[in-house]
PyMOL CGO cylinders between C-alpha atoms (Angstrom):
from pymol import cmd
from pymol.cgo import CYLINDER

trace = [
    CYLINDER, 115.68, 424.96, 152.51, 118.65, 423.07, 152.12, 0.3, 1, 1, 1, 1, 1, 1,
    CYLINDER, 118.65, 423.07, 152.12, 118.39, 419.82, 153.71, 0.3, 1, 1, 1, 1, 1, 1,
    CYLINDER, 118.39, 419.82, 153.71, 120.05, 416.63, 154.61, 0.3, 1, 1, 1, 1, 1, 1,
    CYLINDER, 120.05, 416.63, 154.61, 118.00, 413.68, 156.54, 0.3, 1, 1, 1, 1, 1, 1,
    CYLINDER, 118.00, 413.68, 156.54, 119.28, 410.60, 157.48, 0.3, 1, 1, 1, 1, 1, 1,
    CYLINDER, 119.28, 410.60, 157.48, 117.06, 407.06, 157.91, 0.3, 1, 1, 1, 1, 1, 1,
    CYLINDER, 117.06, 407.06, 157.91, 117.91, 403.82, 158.97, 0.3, 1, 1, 1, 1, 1, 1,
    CYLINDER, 117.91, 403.82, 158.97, 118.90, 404.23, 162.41, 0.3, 1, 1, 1, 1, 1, 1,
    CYLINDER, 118.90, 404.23, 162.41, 117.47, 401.83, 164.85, 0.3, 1, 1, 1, 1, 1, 1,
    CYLINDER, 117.47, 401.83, 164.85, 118.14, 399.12, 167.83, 0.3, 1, 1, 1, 1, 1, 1,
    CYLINDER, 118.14, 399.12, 167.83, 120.30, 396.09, 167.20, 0.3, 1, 1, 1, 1, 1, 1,
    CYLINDER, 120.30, 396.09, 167.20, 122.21, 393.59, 169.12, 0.3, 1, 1, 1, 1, 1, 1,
    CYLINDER, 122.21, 393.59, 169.12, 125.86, 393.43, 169.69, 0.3, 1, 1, 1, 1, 1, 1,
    CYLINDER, 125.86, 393.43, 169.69, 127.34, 391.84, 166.52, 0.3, 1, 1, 1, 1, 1, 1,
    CYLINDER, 127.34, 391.84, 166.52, 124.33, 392.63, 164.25, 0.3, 1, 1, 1, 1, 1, 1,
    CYLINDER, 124.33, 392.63, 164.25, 124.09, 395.27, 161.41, 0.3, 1, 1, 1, 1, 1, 1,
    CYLINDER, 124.09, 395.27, 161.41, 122.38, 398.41, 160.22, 0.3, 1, 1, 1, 1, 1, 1,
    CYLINDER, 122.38, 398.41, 160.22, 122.85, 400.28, 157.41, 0.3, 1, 1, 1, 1, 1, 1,
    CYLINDER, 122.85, 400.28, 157.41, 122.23, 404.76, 157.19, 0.3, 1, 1, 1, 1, 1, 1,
    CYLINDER, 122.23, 404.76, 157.19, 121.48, 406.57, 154.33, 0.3, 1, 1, 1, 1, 1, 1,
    CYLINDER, 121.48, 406.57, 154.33, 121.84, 410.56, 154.04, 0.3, 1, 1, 1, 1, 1, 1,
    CYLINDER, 121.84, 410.56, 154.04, 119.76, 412.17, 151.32, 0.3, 1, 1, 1, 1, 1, 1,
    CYLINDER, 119.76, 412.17, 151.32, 119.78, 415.84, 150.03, 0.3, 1, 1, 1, 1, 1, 1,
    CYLINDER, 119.78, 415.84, 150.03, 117.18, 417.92, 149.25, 0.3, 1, 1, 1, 1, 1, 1,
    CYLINDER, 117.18, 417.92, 149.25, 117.49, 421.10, 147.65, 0.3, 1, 1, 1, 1, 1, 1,
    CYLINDER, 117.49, 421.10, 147.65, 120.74, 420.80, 146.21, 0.3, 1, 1, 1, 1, 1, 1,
    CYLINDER, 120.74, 420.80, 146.21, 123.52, 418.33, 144.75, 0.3, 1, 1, 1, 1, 1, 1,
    CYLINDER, 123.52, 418.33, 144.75, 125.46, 417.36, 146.63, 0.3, 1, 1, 1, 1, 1, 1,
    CYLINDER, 125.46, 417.36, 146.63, 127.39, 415.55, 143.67, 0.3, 1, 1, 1, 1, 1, 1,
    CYLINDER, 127.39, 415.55, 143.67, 131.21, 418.22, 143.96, 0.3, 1, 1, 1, 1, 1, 1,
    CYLINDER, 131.21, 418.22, 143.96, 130.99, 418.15, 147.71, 0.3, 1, 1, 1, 1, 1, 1,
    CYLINDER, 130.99, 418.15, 147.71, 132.96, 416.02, 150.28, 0.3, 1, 1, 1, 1, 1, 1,
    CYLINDER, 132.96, 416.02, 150.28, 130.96, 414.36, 152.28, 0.3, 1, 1, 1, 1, 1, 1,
    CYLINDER, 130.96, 414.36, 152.28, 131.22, 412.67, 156.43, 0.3, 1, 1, 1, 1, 1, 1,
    CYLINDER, 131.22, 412.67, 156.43, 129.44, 410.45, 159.00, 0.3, 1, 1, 1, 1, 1, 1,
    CYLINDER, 129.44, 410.45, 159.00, 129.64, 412.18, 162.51, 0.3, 1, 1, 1, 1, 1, 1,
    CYLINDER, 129.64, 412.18, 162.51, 128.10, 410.60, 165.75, 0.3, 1, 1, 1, 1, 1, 1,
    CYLINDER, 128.10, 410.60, 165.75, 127.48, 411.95, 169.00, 0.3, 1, 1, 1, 1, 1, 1,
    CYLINDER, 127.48, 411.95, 169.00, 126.95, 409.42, 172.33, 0.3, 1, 1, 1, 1, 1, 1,
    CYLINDER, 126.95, 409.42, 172.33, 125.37, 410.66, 175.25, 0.3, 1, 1, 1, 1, 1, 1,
    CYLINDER, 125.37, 410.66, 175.25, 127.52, 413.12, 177.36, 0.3, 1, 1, 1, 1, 1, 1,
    CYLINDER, 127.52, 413.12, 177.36, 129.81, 413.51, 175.07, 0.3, 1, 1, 1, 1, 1, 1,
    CYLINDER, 129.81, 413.51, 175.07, 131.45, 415.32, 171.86, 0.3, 1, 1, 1, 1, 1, 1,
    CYLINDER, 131.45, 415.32, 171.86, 130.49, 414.47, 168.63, 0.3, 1, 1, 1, 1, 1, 1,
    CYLINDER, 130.49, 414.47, 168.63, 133.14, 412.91, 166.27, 0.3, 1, 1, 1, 1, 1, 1,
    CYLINDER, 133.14, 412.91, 166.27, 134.53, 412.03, 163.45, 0.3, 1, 1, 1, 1, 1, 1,
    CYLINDER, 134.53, 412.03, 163.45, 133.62, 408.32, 162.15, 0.3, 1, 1, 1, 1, 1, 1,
    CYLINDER, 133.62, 408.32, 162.15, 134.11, 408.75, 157.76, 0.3, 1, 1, 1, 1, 1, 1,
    CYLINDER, 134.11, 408.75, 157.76, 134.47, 410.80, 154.94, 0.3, 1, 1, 1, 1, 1, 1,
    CYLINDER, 134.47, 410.80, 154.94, 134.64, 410.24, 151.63, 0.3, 1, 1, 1, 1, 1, 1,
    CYLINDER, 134.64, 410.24, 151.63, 135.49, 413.06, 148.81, 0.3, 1, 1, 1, 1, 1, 1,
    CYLINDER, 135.49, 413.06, 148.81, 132.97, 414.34, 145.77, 0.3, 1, 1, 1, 1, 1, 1,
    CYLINDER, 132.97, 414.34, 145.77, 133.70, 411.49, 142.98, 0.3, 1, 1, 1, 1, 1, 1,
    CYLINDER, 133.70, 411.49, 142.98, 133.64, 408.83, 145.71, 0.3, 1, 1, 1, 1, 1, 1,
    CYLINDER, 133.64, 408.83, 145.71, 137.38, 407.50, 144.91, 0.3, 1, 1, 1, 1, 1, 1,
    CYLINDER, 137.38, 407.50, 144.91, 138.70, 408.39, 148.12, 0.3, 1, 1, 1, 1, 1, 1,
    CYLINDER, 138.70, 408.39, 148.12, 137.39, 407.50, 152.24, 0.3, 1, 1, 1, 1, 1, 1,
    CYLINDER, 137.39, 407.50, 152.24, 139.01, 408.00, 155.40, 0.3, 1, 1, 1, 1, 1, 1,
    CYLINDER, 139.01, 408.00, 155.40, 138.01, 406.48, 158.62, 0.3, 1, 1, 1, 1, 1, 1,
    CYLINDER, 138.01, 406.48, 158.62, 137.90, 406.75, 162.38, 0.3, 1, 1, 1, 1, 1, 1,
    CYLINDER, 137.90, 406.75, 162.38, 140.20, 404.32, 163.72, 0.3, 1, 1, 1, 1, 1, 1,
    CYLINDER, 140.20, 404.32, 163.72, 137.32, 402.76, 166.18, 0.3, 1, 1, 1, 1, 1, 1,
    CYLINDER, 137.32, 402.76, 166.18, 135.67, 402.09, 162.60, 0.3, 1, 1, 1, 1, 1, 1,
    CYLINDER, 135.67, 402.09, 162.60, 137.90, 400.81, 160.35, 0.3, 1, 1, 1, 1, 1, 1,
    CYLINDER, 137.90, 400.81, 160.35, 136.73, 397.28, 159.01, 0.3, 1, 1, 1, 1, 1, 1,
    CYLINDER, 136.73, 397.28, 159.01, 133.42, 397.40, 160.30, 0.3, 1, 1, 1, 1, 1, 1,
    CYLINDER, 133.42, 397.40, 160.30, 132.16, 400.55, 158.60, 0.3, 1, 1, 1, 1, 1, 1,
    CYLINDER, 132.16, 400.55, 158.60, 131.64, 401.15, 154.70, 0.3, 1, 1, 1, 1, 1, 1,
    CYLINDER, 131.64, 401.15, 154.70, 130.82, 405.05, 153.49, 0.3, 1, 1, 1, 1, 1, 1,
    CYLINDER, 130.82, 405.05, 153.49, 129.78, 405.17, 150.04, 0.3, 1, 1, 1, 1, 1, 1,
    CYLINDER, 129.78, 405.17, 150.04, 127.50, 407.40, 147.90, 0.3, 1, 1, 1, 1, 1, 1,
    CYLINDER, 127.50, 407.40, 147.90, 125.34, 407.41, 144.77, 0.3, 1, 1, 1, 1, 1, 1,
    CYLINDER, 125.34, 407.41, 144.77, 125.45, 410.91, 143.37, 0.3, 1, 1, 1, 1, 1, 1,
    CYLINDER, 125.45, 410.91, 143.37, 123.00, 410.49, 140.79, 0.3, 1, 1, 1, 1, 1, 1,
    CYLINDER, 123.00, 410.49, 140.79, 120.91, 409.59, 143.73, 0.3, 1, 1, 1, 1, 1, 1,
    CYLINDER, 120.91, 409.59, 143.73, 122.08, 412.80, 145.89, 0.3, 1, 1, 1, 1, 1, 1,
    CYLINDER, 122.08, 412.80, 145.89, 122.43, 409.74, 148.71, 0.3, 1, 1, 1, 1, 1, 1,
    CYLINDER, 122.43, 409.74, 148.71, 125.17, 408.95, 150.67, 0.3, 1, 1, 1, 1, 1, 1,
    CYLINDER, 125.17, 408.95, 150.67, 125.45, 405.60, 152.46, 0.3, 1, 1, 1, 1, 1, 1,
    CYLINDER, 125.45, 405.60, 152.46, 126.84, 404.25, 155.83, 0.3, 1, 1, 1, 1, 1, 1,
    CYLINDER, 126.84, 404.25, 155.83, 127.03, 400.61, 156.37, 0.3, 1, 1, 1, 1, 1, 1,
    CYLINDER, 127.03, 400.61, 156.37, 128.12, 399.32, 159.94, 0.3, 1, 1, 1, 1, 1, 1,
    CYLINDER, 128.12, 399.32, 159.94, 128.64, 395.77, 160.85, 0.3, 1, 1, 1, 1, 1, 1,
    CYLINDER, 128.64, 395.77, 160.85, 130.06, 393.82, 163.72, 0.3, 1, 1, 1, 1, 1, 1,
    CYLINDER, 130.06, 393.82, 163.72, 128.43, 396.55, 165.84, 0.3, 1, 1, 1, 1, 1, 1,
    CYLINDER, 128.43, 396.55, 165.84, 129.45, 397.18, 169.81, 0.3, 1, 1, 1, 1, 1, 1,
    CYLINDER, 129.45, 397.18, 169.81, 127.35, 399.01, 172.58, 0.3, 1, 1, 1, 1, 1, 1,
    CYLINDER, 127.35, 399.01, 172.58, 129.95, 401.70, 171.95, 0.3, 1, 1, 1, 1, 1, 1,
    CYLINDER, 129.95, 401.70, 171.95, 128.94, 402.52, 168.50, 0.3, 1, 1, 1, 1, 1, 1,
    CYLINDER, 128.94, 402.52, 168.50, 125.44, 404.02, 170.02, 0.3, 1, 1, 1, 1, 1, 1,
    CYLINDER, 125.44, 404.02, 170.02, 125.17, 407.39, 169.13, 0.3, 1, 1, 1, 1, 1, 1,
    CYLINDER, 125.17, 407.39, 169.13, 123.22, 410.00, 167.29, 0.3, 1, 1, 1, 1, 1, 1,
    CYLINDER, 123.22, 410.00, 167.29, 124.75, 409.29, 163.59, 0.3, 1, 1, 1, 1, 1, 1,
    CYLINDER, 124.75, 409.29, 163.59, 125.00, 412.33, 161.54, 0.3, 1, 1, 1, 1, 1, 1,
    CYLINDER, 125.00, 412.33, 161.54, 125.53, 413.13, 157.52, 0.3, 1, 1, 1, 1, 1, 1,
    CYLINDER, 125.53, 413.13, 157.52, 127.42, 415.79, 156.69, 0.3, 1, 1, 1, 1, 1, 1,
    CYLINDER, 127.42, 415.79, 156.69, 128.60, 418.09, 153.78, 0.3, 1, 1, 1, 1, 1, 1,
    CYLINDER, 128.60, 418.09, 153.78, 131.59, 419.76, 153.34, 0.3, 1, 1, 1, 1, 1, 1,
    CYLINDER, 131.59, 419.76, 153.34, 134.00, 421.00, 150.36, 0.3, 1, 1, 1, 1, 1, 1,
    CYLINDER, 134.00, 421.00, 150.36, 135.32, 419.56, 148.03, 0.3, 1, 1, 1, 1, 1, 1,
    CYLINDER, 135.32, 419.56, 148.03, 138.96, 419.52, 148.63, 0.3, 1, 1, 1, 1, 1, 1,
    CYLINDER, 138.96, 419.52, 148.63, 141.19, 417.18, 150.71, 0.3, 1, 1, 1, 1, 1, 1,
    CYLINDER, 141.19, 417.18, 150.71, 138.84, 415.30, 153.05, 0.3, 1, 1, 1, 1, 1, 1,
    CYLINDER, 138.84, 415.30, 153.05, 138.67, 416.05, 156.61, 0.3, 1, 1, 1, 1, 1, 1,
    CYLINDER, 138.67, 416.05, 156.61, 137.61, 414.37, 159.88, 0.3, 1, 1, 1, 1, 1, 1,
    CYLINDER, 137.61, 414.37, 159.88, 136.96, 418.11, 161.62, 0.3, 1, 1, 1, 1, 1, 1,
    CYLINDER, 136.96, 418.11, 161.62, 133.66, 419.06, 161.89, 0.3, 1, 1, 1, 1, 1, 1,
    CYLINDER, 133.66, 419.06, 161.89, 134.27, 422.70, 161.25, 0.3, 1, 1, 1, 1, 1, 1,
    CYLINDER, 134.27, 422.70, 161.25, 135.11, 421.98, 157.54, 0.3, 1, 1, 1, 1, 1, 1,
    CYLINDER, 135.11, 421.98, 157.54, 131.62, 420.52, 157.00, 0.3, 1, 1, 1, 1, 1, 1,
    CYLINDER, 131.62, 420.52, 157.00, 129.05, 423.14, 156.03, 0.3, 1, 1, 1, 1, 1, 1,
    CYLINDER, 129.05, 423.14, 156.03, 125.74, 421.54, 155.88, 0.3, 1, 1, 1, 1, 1, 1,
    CYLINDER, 125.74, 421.54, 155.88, 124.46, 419.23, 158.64, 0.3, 1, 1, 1, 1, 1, 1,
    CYLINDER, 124.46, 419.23, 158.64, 121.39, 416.88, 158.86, 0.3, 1, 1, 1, 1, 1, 1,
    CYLINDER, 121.39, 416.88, 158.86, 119.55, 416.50, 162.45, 0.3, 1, 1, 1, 1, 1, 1,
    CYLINDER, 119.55, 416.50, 162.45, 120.42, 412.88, 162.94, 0.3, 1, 1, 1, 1, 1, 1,
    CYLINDER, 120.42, 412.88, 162.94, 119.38, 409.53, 163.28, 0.3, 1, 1, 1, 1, 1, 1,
    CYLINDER, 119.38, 409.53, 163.28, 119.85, 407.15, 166.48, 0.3, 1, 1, 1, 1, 1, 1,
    CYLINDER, 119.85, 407.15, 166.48, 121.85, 403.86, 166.56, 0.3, 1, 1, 1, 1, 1, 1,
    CYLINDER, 121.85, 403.86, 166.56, 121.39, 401.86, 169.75, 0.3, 1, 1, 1, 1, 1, 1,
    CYLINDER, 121.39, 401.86, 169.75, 123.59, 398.69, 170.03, 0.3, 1, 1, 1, 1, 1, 1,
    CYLINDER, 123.59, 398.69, 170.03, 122.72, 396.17, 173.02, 0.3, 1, 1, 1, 1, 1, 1,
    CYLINDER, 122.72, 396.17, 173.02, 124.61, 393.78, 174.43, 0.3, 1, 1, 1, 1, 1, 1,
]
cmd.load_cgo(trace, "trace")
């Protein structure tokens, strides 16, 4: 089966830092697009970054910007979120995503394979 699984989530304290990772199984993931989504309690899930097949190219959620860092190792099939400066409103169930390999895109529609999600609780 085609997989993605994120690790790294966890519980940290306003201010502090944690860093995801998003591996693939099954495939390469190495010509598609890939995005960070969270969910929080009660509410949608959203966009947070994406960043395209070669790596050359990000886009961020505005609540982000400057705190996060999406990267990726394709020879790894791994994909990489780091988050510092964290807030309590950055908890959430983070999830990797894949999508196409065109322009990138912060809709979750235009991602086609999904892992199951890792939890990030920040305290204050």
């Amino acid at each position: 089966q085609v997989q993605l699984v994120e690790s790294g989530g966890g519980l940290v304290q306003a201010g502090g830092s944690l860093s995801l990772s998003c591996a693939a199984s099954r495939f390469s993931f190495s010509g598609w697009n890939m995005g960070w989504f969270r969910q929080a309690p009660g509410k949608e899930r959203e966009f947070v970054a994406a960043i395209n097949w070669i790596g050359l190219s990000t886009i961020y959620a505005g609540s982000v910007k400057g705190r996060f860092t999406i990267s990726r190792d394709n020879a790894k099939n791994t994909m990489y979120l780091q988050m510092r400066s964290l807030k309590p409103e950055d908890t959430a169930v983070y999830y990797c995503a894949a999508g196409g390999s065109g322009d990138l895109s912060s809709k979750s529609w235009e991602y086609r394979v999904w892992g199951q999600g890792t939890q990030v609780t920040v305290s204050s």
